[in-house]
C-alpha positions as CSV (number, residue, x, y, z in Angstrom):
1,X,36.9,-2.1,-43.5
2,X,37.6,-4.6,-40.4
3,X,40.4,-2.5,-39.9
4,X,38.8,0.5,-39.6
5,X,35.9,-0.1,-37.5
6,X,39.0,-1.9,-34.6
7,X,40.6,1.6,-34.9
8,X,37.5,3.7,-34.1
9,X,36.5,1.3,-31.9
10,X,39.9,2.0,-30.1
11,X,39.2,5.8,-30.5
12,X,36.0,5.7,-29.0
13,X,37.2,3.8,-25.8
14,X,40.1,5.7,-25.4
15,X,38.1,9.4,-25.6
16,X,35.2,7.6,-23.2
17,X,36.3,5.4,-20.7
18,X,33.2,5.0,-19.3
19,X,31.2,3.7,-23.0
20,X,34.1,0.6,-22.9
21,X,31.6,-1.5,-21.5
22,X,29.7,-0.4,-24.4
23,X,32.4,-2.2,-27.1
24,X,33.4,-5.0,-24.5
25,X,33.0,-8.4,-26.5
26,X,32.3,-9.8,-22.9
27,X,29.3,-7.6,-22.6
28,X,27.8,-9.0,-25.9
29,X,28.4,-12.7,-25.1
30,X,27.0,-12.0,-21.5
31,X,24.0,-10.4,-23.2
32,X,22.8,-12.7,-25.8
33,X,23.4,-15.6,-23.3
34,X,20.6,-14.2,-21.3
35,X,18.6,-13.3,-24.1
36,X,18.6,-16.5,-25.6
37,X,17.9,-17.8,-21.9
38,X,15.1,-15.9,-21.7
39,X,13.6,-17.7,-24.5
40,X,12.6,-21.3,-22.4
41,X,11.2,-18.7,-19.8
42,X,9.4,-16.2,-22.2
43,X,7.6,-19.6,-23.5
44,X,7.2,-21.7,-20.4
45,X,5.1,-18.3,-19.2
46,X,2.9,-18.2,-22.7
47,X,2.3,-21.6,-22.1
48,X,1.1,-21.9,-18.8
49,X,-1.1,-18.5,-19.6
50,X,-2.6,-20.5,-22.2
51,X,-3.6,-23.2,-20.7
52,X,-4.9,-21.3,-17.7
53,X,-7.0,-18.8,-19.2
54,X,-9.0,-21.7,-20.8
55,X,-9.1,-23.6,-18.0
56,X,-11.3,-20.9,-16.5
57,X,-15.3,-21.7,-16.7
58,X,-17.3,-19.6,-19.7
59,X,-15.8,-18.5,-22.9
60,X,-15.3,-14.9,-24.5
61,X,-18.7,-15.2,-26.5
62,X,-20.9,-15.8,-23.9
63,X,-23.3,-13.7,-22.4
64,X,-26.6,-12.6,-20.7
65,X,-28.7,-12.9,-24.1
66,X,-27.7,-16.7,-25.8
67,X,-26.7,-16.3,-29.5
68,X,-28.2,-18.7,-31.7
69,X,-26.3,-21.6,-32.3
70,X,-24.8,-21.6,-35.5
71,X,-23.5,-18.2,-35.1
72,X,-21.6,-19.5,-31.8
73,X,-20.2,-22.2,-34.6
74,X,-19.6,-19.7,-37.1
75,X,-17.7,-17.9,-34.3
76,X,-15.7,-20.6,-32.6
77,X,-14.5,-21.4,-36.8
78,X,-13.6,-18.0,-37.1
79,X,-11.4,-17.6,-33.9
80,X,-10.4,-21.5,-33.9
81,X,-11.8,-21.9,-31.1
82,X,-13.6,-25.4,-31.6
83,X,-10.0,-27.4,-32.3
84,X,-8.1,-29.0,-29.4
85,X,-6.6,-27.3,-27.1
86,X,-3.0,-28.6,-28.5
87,X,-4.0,-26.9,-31.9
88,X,-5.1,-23.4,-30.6
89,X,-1.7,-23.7,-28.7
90,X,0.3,-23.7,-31.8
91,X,-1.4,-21.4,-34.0
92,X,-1.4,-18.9,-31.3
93,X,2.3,-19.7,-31.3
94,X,2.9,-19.4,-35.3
95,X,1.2,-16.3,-35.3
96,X,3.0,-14.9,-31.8
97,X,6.2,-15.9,-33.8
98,X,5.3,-12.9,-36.5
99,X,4.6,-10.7,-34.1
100,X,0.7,-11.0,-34.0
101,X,-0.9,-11.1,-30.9
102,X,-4.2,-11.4,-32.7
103,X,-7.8,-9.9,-32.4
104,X,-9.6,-9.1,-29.3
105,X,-12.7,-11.0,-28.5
106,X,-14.5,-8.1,-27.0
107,X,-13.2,-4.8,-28.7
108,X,-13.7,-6.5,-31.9
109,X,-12.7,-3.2,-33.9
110,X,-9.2,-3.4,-32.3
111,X,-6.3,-6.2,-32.3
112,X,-4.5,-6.7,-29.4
113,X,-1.5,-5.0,-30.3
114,X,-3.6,-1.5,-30.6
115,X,-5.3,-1.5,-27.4
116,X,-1.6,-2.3,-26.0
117,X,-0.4,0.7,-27.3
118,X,-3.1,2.8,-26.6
119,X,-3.1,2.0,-22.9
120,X,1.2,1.6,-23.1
121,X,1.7,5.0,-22.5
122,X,-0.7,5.1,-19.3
123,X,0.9,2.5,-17.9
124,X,4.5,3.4,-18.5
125,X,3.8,6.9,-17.2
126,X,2.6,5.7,-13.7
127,X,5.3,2.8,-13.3
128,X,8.0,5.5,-14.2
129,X,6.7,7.8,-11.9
130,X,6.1,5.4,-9.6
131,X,10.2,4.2,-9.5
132,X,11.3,7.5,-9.4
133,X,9.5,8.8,-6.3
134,X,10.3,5.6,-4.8
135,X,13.8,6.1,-5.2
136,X,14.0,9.6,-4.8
137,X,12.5,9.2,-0.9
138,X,13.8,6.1,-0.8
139,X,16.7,7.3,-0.9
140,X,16.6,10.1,1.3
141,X,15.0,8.6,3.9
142,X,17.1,5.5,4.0
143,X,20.2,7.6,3.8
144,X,18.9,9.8,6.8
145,X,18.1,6.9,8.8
146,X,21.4,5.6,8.5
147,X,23.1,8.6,9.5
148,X,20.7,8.8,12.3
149,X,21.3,5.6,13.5
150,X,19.6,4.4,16.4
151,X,18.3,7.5,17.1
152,X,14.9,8.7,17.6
153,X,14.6,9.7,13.5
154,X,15.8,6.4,12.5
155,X,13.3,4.7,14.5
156,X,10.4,7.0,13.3
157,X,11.4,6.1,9.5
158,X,11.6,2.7,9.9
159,X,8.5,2.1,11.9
160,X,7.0,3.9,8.9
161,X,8.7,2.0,6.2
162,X,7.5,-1.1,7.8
163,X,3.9,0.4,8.0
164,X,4.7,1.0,3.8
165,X,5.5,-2.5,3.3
166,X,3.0,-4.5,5.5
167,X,-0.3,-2.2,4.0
168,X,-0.8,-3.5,0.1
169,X,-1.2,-0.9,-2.8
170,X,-4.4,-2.3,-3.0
171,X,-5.7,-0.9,0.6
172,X,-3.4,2.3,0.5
173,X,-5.5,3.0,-3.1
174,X,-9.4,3.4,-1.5
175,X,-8.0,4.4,1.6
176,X,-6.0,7.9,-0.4
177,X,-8.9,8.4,-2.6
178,X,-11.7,8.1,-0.1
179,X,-9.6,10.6,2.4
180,X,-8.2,13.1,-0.4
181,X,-11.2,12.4,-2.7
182,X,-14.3,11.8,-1.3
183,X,-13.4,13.9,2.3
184,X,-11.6,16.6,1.3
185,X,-12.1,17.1,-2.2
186,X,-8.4,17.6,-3.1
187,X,-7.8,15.5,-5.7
188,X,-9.8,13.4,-8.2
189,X,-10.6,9.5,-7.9
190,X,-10.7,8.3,-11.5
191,X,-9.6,9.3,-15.1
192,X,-6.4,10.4,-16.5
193,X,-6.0,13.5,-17.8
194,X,-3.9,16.3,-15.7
195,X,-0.8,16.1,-14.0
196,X,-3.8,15.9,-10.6
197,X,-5.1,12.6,-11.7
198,X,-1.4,11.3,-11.2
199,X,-1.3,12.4,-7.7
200,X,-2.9,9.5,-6.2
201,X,-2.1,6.4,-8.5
202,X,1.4,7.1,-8.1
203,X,1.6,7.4,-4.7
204,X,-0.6,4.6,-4.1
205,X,1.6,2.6,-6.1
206,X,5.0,4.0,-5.2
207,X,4.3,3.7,-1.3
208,X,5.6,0.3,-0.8
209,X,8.5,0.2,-2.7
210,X,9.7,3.5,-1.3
211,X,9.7,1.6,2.3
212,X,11.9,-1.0,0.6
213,X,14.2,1.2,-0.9
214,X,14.5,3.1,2.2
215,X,14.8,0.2,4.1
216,X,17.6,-1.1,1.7
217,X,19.5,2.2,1.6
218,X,19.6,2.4,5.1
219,X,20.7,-1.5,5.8
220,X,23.6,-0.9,2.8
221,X,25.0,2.7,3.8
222,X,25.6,1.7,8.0
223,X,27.2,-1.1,6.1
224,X,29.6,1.4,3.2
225,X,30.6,3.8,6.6
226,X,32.0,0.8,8.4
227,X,33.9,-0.2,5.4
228,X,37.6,-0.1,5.3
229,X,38.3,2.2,2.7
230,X,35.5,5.0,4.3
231,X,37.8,4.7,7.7
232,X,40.8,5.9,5.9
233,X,38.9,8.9,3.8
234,X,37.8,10.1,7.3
235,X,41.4,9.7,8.5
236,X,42.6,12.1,5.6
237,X,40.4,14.7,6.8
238,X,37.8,14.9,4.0
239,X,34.1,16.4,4.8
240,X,31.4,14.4,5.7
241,X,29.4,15.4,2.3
242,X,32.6,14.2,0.1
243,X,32.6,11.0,1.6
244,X,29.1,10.4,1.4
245,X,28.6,11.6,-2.5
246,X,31.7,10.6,-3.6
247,X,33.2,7.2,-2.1
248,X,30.1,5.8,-0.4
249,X,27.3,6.4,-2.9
250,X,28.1,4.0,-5.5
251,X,28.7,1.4,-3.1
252,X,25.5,2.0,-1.4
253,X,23.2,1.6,-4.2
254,X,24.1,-1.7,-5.6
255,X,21.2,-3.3,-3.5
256,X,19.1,-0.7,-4.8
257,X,19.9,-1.3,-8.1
258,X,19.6,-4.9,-7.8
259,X,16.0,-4.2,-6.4
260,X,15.1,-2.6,-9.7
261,X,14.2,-6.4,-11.5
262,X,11.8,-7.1,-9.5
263,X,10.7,-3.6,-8.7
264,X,9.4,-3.7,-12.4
265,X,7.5,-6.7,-11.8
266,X,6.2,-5.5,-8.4
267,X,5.0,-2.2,-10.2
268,X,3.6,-3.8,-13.2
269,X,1.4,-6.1,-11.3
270,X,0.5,-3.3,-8.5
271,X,-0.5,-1.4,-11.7
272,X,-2.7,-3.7,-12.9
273,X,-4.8,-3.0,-9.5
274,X,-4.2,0.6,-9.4
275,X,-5.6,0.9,-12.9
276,X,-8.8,-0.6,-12.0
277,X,-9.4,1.1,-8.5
278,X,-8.6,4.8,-10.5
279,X,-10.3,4.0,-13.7
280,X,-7.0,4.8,-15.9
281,X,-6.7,3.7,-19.2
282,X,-3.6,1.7,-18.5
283,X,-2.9,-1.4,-20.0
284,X,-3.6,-3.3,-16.5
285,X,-7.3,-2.5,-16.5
286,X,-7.3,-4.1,-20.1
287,X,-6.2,-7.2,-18.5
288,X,-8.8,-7.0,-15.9
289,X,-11.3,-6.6,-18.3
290,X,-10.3,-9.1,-20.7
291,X,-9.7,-11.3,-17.6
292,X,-13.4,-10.9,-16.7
293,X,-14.8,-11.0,-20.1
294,X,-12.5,-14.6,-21.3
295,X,-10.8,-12.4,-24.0
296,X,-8.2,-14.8,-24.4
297,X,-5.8,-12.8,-27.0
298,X,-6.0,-10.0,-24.9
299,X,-4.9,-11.9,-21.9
300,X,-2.1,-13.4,-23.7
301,X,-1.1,-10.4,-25.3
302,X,-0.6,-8.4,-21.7
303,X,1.2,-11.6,-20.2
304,X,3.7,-12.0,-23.4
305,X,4.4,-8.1,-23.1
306,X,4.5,-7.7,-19.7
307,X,7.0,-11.1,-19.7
308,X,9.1,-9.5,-22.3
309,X,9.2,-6.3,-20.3
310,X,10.4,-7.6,-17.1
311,X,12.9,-9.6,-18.4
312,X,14.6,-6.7,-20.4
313,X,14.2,-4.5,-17.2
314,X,16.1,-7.8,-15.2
315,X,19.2,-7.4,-18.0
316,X,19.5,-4.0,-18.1
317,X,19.6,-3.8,-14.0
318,X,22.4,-6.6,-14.7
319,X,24.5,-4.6,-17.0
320,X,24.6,-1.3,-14.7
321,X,25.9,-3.2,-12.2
322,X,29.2,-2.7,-13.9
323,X,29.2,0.7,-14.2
324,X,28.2,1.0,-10.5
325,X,30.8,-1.6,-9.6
326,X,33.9,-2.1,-11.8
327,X,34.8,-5.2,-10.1
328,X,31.5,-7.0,-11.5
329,X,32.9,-9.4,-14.8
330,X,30.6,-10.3,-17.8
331,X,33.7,-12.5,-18.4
């Protein structure tokens, strides 16, 4: 049986060259190293979550009208709430170890795992978006600029890409929806519904990064047509378009590749904002609200998946770096 799997293994790596990285036993150590790395991180995160959101004055049963007293007992029992802090700590843990993130305070006929998937798919729709117009005319524009170097068109791009990265998500959001929604009437403010309620959260959210991509693209391509190797493909005679698709491309997107990590985690958290400023039923405003309202599971359970998530986004960038460059080694 061993045998067999090693010989279409073999077969598989021989008819794809590009899926050996796939099958490489480097990749796999590499991979669980930073998985099981991960780990200290993943908890360091939960705990200082923990601790924090408890820290913070009131509790998720408060409100305007008191409840009587032994129903705030009864309730603080329930939830475990009224053991030491120490205690709560590691039952939350023991449970997060099963995979429960637990009930919510406030939406008391949901866990926290439902309302994450609910609003999942909001979210995930406006960060993907998001990411691809950012490097779609990030791209472009970088790439432009850096064929236009010190022209007039490469100063006009990156006086605007600077403009994209000084203004926040969280001005550029009021500021399109009171010009496009309140003024002209062009595109709606809040829900999610039509591909038009997408219009404005995703640009909002996708404006800074596409000055950093373009920015990036820009800084790494001047770099690629000074290199060595672009010299000599010039020398041979080959078009302008060949050289740029072909032999500089790959080269000039490593840093933009690199940039995808934290891009995730720049998006995720500009999403959060977003959310609440366009009323979308994203995960983010659930945080805001459970934030607001001391629903401490809640909290939690957006911190622990929005941890997880980043730090599989961070591996995956790592692992594409060989495919973009063949001299990066897992070894």
């Amino acid at each position: 049986m061993t045998i067999r799997l090693k010989l279409m293994k073999n077969l598989v790596q021989i008819s794809f060259p590009s899926l050996r990285l796939i099958f490489s036993d480097s990749l796999l150590a590499y991979s669980i190293k930073r998985i099981l790395g991960a780990i200290p991180t993943l908890l360091f995160i939960v705990t200082i979550a923990f601790f924090l959101i408890r820290m913070a004055p009131g509790g998720p049963f408060d409100t305007e009208r008191p409840i009587p007293a032994e129903i705030a007992k009864n309730l603080d029992r329930v939830y475990h709430l009224n053991d030491p802090l120490p205690i709560q700590f590691i039952h939350y843990l023991s449970n997060l170890l099963q995979g429960d993130f637990g009930p919510s305070f406030k939406y008391q006929d949901y866990s926290v795992t439902e309302l994450i998937l609910q609003g999942f798919p909001v979210s995930l729709q406006l960060g993907l978006l998001a990411i691809l117009l950012a490097l779609f005319l990030g791209v472009i524009l970088g790439s432009l600029a850096a064929l236009k170097q010190n022209k007039i068109t490469d100063y006009v791009l990156m006086a605007i890409a600077m403009t994209g990265i000084v203004l926040p998500s969280f001005v550029i959001a009021p500021l399109l929806a009171l010009i496009f929604g309140v003024f002209l009437h062009w595109l709606p403010v809040a829900g999610w519904g039509t591909w038009m309620h997408m219009i404005l959260p995703v640009i909002a959210l996708s404006l800074p990064q596409i000055a950093t991509v373009a920015r990036m693209t820009r800084a790494s391509l001047i770099e690629t047509l000074n290199s060595p190797y672009i010299r000599t493909a010039k020398a041979k005679g080959l078009p302008n378009w060949l050289i740029l698709f072909r032999h500089a491309s790959r080269a000039t997107l490593l840093p933009v590749i690199s940039w995808l990590g934290p891009a995730v985690a720049a998006i995720v958290t500009g999403s959060i904002v977003i959310e609440q400023i366009f009323s979308l039923p994203g995960i983010g405003r659930y945080f805001v609200q459970g934030a607001l309202n001391r629903d401490y599971t809640l909290v939690m359970g957006v911190v622990v998946f929005y941890g997880t998530l980043i730090i599989v986004m961070n591996l995956l960038v790592d692992l594409l770096y060989h495919w973009l460059d063949p001299r990066v080694s897992y070894e």
